[in-house]
NUVEXSE-738884 format. One record per residue (C-alpha): x, y, z; residue in one letter. Coordinates in steps of 0.05 Angstrom, whole numbers, padded with zeros to 5 digits, always signed. Each point is the difference from the previous one (the first is absolute). Layout:
<pts>
XYZA/...
</pts>
This chain:
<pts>
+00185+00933+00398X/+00033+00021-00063X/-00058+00035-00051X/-00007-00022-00074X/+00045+00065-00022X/+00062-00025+00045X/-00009-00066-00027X/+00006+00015-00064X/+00057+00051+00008X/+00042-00050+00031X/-00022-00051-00065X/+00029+00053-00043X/+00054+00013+00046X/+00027-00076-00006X/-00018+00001-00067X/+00049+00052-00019X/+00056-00022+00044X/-00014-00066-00037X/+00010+00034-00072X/+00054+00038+00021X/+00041-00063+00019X/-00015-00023-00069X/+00028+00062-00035X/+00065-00002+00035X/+00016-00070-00023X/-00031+00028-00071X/+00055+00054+00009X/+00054-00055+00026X/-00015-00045-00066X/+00006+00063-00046X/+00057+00027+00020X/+00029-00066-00002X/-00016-00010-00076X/+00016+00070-00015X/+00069-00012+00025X/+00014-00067-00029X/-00018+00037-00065X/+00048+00048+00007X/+00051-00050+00022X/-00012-00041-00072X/-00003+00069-00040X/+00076+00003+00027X/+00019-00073-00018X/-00005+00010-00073X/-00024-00082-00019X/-00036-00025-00058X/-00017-00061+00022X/-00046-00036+00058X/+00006-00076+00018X/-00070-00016+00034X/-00013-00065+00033X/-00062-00030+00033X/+00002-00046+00054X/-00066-00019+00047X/-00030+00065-00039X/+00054+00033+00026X/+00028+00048-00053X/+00083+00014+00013X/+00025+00057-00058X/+00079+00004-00003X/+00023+00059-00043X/+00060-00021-00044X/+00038+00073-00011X/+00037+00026-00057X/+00059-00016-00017X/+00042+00053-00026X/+00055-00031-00045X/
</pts>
């Protein structure tokens, strides 16, 4: 029979196995973003089309034309 202290070590235990999942999809979406920013800083566009469709939000960057 497991005491009260190896109870609650093992709680903790999940808990931060748990959390740790969460921070490497945290990780995953930043690095994501901070790439997609650096991927528009090299476009160069000065405009964004946005539509909405089922609350759905689309953005289509129109880029610079350089005539």
């Amino acid at each position: 029979m497991k005491t009260i202290r190896e109870k609650y070590i093992k709680l903790l235990e999940a808990q931060r196995q748990h959390l740790e999942k969460k921070v490497k999809v945290v990780k995953d979406d930043l690095f994501t973003i901070e790439t997609a920013i650096e991927d528009l800083d090299i476009l160069g566009f000065t405009e964004v089309e946005v539509t909405e469709k089922d609350s759905a939000f689309t953005f289509n960057i129109v880029e610079k034309n350089n005539d």
